[in-house]
DSSP file (Angstrom, degrees, kcal/mol; ACC not computed):
  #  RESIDUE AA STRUCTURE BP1 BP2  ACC     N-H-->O    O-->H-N    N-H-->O    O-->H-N    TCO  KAPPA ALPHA  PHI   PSI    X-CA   Y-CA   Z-CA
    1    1 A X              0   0    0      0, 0.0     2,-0.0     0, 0.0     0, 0.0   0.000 360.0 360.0 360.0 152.8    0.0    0.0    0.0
    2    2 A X        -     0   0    0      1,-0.1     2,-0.6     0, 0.0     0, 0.0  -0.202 360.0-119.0 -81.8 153.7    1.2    3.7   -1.0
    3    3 A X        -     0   0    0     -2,-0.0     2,-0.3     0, 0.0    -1,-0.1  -0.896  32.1-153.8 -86.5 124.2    2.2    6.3    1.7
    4    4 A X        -     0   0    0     -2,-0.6    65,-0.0     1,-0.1     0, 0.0  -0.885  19.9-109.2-109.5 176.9   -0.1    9.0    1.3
    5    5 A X        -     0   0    0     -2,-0.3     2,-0.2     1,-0.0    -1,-0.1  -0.066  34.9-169.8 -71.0-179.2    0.8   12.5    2.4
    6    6 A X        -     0   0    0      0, 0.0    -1,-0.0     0, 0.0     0, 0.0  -0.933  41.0 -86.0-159.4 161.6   -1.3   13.7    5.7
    7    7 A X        -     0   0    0     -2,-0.2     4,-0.0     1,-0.2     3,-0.0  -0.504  27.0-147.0 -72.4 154.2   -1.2   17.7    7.0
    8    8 A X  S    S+     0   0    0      2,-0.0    -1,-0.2     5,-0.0     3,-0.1   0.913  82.4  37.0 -86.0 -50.1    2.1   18.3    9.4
    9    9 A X  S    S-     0   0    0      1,-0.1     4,-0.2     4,-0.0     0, 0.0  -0.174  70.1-135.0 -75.8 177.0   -0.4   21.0   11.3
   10   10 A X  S >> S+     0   0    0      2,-0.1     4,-1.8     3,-0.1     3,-0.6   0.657 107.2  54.5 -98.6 -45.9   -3.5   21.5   12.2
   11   11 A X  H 3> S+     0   0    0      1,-0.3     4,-2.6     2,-0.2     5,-0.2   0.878 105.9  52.1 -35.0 -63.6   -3.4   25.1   10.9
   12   12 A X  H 3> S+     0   0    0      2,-0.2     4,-1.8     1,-0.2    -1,-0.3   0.806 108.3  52.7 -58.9 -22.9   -2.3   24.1    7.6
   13   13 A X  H X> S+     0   0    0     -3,-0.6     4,-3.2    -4,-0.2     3,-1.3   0.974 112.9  47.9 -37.5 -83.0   -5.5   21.4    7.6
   14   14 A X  H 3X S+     0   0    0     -4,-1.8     4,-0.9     1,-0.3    -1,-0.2   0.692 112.1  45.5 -53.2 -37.4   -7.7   24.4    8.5
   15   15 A X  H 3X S+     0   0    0     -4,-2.6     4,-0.7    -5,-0.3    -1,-0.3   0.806 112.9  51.3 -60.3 -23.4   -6.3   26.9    5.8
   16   16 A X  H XX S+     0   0    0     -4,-1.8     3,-1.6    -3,-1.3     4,-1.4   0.945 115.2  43.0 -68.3 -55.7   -6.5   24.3    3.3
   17   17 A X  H 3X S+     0   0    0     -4,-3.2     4,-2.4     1,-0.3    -1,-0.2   0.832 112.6  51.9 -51.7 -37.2  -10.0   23.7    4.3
   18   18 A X  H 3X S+     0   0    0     -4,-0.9     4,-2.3    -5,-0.3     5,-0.3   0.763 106.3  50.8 -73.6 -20.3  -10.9   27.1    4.6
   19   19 A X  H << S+     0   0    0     -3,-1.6    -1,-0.2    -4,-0.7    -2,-0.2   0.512 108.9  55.3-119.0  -7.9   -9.8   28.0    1.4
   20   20 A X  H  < S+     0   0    0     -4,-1.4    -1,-0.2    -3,-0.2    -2,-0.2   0.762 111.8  47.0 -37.9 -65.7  -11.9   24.9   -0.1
   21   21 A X  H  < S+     0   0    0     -4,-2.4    -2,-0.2    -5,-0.2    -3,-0.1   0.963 109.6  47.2 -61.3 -52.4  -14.7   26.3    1.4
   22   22 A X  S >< S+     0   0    0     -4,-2.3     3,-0.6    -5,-0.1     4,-0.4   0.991  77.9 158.6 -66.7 -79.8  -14.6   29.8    0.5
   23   23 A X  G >>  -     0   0    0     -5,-0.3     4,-1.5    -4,-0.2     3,-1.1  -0.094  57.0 -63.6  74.3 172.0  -13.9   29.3   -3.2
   24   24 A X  G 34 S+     0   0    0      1,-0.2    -1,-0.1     2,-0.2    -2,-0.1   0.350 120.0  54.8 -82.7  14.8  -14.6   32.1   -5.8
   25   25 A X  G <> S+     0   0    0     -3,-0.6     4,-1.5     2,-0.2    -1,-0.2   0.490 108.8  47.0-112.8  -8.8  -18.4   32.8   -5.9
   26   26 A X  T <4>S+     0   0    0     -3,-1.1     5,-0.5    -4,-0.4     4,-0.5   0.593 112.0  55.7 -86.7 -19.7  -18.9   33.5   -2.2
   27   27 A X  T  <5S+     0   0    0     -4,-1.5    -2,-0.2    -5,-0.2    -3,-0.1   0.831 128.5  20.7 -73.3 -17.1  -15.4   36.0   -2.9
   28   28 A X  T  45S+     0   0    0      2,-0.1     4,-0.3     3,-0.1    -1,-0.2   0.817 133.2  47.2-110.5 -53.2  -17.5   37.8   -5.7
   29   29 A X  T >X5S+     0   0    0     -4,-1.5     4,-3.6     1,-0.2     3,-1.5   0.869  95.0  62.0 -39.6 -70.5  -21.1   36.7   -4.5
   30   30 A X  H 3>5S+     0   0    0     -4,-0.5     4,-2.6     1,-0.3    -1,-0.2   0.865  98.1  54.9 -63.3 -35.1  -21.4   37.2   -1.4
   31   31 A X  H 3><S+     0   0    0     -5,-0.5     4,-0.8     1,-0.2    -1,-0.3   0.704 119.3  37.1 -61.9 -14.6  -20.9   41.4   -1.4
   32   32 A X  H <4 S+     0   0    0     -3,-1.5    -1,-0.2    -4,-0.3     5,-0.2   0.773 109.4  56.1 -92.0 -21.6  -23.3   41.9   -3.6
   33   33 A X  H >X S+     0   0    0     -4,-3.6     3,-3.8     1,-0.2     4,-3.1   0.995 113.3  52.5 -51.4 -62.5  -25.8   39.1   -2.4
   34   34 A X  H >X>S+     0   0    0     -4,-2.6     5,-2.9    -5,-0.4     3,-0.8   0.864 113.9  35.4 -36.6 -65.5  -25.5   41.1    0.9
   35   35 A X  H 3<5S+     0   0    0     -4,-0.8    -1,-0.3     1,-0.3    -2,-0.2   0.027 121.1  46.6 -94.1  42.1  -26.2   44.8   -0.3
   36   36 A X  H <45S+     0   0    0     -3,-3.8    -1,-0.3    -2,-0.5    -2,-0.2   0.417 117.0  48.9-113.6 -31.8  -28.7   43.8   -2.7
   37   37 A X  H <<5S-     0   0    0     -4,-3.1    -2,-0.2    -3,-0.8    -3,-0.1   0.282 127.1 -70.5 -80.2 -21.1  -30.4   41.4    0.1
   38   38 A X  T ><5 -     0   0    0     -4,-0.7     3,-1.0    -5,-0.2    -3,-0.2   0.279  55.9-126.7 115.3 -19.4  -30.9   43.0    2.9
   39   39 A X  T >><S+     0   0    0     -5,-2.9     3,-2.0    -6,-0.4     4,-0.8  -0.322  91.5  18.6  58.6-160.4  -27.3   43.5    4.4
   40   40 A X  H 3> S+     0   0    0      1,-0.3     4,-3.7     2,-0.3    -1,-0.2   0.571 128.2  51.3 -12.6 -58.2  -27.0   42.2    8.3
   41   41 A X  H <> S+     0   0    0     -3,-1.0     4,-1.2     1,-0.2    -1,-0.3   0.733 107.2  50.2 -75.1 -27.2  -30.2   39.9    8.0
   42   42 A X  H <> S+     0   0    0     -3,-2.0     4,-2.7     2,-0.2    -2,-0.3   0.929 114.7  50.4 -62.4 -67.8  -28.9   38.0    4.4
   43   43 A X  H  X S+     0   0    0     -4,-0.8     4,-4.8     1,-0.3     5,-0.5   0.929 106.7  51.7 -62.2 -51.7  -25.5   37.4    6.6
   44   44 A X  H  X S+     0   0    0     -4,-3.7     4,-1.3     1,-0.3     3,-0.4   0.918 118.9  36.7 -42.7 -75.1  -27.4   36.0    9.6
   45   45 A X  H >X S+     0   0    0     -4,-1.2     4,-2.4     1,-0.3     3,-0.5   0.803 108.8  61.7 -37.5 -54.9  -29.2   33.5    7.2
   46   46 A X  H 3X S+     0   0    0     -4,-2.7     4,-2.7     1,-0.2    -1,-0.3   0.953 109.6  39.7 -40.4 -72.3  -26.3   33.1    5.3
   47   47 A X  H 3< S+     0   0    0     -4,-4.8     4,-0.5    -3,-0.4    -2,-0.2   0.590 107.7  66.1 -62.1 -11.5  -24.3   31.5    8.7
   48   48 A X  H <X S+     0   0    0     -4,-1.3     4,-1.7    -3,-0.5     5,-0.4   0.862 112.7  29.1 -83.3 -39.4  -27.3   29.6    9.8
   49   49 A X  H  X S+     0   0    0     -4,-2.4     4,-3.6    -5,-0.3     5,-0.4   0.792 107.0  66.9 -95.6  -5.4  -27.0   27.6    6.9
   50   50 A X  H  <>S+     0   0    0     -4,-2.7     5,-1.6     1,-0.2     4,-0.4   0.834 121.3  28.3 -52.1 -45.6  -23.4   27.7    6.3
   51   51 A X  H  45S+     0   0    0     -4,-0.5     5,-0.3     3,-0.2    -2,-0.2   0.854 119.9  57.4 -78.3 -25.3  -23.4   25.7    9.6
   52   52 A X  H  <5S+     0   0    0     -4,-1.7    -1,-0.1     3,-0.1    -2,-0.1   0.908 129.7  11.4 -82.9 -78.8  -26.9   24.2    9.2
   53   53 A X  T  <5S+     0   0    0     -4,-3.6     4,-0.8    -5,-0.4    -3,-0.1   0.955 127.9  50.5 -77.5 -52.2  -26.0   22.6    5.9
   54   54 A X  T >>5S+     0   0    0     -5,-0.4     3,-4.7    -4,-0.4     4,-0.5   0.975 106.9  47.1 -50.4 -84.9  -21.8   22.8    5.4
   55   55 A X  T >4<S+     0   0    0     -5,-1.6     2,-1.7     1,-0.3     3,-0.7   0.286 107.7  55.0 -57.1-115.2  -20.3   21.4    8.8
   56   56 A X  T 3> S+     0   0    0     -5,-0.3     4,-0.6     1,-0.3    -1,-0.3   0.065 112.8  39.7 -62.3 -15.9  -22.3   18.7    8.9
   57   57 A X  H X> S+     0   0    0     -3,-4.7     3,-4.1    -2,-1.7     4,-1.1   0.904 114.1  53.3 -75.1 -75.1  -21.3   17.4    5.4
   58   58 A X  H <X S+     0   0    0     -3,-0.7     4,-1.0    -4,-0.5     5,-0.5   0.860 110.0  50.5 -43.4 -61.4  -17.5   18.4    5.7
   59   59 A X  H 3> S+     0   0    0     -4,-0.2     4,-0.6     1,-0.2    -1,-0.3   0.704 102.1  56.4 -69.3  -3.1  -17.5   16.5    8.6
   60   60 A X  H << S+     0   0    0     -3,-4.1    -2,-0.2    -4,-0.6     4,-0.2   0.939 111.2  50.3  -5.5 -76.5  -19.2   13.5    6.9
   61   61 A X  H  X S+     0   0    0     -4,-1.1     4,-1.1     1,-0.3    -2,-0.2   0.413 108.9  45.2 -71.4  -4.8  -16.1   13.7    4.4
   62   62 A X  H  X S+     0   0    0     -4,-1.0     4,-1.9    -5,-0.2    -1,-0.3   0.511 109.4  54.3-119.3  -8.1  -13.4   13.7    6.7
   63   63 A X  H  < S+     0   0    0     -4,-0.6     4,-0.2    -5,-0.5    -2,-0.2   0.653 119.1  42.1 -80.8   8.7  -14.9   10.9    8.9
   64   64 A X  H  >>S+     0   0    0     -4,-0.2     4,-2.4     2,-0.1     5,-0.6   0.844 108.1  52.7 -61.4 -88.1  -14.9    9.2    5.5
   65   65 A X  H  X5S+     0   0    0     -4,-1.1     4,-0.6     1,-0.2    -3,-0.1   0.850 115.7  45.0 -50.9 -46.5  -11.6   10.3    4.4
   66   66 A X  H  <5S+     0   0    0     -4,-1.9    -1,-0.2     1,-0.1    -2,-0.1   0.953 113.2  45.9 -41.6 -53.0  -10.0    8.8    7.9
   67   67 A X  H  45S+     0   0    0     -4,-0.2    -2,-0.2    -5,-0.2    -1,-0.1   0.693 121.3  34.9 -94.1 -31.5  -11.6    5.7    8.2
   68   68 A X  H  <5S-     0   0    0     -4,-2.4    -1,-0.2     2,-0.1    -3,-0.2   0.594  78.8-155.6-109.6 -11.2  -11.1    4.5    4.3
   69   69 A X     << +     0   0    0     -5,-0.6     2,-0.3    -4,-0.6    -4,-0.1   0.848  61.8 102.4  51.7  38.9   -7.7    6.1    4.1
   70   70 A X  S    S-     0   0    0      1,-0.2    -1,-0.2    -5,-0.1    -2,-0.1  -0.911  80.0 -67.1-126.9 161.4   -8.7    6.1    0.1
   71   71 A X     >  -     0   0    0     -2,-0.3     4,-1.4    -3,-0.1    -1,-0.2   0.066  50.7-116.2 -36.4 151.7  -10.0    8.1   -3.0
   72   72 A X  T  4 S+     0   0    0      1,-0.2     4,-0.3     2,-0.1     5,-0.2   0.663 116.1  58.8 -99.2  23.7  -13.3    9.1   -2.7
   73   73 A X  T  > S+     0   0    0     16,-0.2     4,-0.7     3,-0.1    16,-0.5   0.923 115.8  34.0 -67.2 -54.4  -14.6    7.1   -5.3
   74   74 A X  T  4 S+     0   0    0      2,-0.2     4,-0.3     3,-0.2     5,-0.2   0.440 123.0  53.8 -56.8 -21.8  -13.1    3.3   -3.5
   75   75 A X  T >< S+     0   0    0     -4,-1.4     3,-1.7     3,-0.2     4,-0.5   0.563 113.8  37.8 -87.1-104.1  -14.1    5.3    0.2
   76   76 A X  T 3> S+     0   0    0     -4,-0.3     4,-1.2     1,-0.3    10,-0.4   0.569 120.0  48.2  17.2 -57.3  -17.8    6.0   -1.0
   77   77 A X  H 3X S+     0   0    0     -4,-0.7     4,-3.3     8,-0.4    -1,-0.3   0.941 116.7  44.3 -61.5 -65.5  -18.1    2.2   -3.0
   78   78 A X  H <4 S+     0   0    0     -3,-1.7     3,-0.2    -4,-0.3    -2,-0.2   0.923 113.0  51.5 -54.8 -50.6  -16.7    0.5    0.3
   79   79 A X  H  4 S+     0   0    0     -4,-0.5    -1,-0.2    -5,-0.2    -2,-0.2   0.955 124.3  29.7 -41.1 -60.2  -19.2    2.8    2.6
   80   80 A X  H  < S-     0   0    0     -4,-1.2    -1,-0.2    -5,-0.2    -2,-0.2   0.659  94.2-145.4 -95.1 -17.7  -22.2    1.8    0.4
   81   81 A X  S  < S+     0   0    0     -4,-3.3    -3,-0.1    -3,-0.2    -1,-0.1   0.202  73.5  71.4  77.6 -10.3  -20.9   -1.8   -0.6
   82   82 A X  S    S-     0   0    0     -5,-0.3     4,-0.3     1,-0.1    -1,-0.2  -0.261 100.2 -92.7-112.4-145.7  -22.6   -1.3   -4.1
   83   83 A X  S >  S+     0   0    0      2,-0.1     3,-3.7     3,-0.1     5,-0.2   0.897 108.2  82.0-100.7 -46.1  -22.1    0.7   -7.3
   84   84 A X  T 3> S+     0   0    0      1,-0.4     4,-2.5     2,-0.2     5,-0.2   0.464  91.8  43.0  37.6-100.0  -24.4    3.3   -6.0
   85   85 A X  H 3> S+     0   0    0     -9,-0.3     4,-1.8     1,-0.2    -1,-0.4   0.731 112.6  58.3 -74.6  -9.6  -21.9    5.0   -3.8
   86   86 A X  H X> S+     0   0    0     -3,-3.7     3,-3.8   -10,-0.4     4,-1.3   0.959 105.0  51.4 -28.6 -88.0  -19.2    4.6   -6.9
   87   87 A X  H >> S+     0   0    0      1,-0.3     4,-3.3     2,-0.2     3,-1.0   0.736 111.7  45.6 -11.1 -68.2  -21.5    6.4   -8.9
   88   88 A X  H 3X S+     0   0    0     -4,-2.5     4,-2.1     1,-0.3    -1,-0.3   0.809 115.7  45.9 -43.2 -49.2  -21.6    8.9   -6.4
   89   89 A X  H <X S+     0   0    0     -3,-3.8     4,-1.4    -4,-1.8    -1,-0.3   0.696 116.2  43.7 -65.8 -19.4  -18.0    9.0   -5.9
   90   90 A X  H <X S+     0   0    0     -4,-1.3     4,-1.2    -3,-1.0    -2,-0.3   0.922 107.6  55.4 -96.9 -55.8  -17.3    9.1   -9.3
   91   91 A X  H >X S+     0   0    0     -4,-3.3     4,-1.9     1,-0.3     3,-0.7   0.938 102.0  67.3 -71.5 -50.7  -19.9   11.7  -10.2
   92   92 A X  H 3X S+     0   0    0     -4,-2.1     4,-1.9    -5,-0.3    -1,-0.3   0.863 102.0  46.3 -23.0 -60.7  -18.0   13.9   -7.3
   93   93 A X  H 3X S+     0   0    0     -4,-1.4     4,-1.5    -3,-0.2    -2,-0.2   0.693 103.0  57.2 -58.2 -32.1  -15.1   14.1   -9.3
   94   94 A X  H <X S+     0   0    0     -4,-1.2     4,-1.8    -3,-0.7    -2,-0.2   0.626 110.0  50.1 -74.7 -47.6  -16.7   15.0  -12.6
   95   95 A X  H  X S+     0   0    0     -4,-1.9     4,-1.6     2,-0.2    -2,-0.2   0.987 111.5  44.1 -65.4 -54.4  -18.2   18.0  -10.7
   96   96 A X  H  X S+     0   0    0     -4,-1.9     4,-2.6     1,-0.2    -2,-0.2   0.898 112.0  59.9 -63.7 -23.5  -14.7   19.4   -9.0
   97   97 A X  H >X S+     0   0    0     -4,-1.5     4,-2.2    -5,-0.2     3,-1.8   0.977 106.7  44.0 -55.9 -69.7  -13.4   18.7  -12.5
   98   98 A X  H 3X S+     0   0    0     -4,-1.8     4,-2.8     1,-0.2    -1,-0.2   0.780 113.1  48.5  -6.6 -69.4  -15.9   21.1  -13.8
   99   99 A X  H 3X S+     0   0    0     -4,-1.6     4,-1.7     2,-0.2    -1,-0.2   0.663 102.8  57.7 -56.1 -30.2  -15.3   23.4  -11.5
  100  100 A X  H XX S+     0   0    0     -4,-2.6     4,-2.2    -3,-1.8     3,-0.6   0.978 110.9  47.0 -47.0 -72.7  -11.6   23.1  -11.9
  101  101 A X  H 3X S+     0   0    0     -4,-2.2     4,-5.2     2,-0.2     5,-0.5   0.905 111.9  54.7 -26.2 -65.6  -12.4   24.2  -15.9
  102  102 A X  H 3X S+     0   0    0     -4,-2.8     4,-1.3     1,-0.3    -1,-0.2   0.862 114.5  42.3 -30.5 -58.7  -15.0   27.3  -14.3
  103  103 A X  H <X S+     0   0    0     -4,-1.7     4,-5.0    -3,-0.6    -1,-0.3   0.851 108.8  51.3 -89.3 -42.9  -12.1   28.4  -12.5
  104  104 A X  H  X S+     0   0    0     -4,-2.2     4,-1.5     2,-0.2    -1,-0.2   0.929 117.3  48.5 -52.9 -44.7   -9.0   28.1  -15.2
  105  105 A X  H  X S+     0   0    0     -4,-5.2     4,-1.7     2,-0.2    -2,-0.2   0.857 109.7  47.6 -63.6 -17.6  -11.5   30.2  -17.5
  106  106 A X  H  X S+     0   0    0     -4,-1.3     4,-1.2    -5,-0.5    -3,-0.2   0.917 117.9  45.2 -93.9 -68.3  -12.2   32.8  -14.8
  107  107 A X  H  X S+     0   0    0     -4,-5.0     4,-1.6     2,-0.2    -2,-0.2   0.849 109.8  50.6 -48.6 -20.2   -8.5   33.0  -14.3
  108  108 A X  H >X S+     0   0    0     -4,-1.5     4,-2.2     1,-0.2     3,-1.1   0.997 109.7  50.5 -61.7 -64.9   -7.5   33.1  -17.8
  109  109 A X  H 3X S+     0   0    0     -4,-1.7     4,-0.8     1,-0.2    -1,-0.2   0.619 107.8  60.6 -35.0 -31.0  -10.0   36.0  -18.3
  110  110 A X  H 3X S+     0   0    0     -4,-1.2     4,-1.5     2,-0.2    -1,-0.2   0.941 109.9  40.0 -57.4 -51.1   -8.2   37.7  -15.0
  111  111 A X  H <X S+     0   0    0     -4,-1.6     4,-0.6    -3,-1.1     5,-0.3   0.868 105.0  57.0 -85.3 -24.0   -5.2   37.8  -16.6
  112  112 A X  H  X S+     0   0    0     -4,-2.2     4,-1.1     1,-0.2     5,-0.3   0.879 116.0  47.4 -48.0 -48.1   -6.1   38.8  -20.1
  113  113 A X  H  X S+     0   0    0     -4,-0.8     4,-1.8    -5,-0.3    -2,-0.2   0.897 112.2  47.2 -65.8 -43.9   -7.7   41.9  -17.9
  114  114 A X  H  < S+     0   0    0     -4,-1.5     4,-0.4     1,-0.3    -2,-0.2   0.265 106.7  53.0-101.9  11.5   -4.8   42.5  -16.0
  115  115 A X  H  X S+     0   0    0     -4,-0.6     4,-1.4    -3,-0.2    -1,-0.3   0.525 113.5  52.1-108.3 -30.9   -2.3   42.4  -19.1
  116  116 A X  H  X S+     0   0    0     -4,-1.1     4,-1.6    -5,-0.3     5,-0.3   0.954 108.7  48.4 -77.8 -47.6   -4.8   45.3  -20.7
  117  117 A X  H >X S+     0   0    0     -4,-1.8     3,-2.9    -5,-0.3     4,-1.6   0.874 106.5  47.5 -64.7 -68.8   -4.6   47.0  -18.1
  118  118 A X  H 34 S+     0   0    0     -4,-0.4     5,-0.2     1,-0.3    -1,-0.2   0.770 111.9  63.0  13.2 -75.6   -0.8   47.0  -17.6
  119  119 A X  H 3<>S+     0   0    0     -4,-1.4     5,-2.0     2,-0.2    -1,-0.3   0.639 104.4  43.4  -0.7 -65.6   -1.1   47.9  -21.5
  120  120 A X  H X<5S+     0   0    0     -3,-2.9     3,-4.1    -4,-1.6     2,-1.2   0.960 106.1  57.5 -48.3 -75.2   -3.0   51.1  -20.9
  121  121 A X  T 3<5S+     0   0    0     -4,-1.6    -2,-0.2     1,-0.3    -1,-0.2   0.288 112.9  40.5 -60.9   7.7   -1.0   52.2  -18.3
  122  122 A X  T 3 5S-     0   0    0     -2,-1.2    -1,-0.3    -5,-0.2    -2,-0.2   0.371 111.6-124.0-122.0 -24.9    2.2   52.0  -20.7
  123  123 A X  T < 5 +     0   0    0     -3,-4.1     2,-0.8    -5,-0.2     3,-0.2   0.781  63.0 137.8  59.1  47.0    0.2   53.4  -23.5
  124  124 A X     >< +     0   0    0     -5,-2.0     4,-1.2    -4,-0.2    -1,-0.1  -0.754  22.0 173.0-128.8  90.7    0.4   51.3  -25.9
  125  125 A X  H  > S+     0   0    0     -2,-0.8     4,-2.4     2,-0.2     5,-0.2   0.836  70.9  58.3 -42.9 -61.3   -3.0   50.9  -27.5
  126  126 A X  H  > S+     0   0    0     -3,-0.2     4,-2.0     2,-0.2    -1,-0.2   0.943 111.6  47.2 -41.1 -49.6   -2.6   48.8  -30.5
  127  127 A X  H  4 S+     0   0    0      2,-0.2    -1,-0.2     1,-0.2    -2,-0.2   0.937 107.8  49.7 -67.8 -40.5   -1.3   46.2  -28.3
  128  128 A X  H >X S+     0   0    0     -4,-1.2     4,-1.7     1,-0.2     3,-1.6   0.958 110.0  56.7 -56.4 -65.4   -4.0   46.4  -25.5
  129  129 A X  H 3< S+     0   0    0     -4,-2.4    -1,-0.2     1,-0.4    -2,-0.2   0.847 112.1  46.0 -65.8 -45.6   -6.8   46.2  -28.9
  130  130 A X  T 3< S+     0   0    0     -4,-2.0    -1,-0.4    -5,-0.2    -2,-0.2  -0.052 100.8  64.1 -64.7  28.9   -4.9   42.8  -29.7
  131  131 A X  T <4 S+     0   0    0     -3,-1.6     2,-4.3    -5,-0.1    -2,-0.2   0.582 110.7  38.7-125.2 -96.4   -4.9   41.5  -26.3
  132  132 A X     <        0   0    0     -4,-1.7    -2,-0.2     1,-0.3    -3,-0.1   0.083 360.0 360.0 -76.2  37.3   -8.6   41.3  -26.4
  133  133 A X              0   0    0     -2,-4.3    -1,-0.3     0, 0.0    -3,-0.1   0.069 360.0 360.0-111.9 360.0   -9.8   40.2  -29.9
């Protein structure tokens, strides 16, 4: 059987996690949800259900991820002892993959923005108008 890696901290565990959680539609989302929403009373709602709904999954996935010390495709099969929880696992992956894609176009598009700009600020137009076609 393979060594896999494990965190050396707990800290890093918890940034890792955090930074899992957050991801890049609550970093965009969430300031406008708020002061379009309602402000204070949107937040409130917001943390009930972060805690509600979230924490009780993530900690699902890491009493999972202990106990089967495996992918979660094999953890998820073994849990459910049919193909069922394959599927499941399997279909898990196929989303973050997705999301992986979402997020390389939504970076690309960053930098593309942040090369125009850079562009401007040098003054060199022509180039800046080939940067974005």
């Amino acid at each position: 059987m393979a060594i896999r890696g494990e965190f050396s901290s707990r800290i890093g565990f918890v940034l890792a996690a955090a930074g899992s959680a957050v991801g890049l539609g609550n970093i965009w989302g969430f300031p406008t949800k708020v002061a379009s929403n309602g402000g204070a009373a949107f937040v409130l709602v917001y943390l009930l259900l972060a805690f509600v709904l979230a924490y009780p999954v993530l900690m699902a996935e890491l009493i999972i991820g202990r106990h089967s010390r495996s992918n979660m495709v094999d953890a998820l099969g073994r849990i459910s002892g049919n193909f069922v929880g394959r599927a499941v696992g399997l279909w898990g992956c196929v989303t973050v993959s997705l999301i992986l894609a979402f997020y390389a176009i939504v970076g690309g598009g960053m930098l593309v923005h942040f090369a125009d700009a850079a562009v401007n600020l040098v003054g060199m137009q022509a180039a800046s108008e080939w940067l974005l076609t």
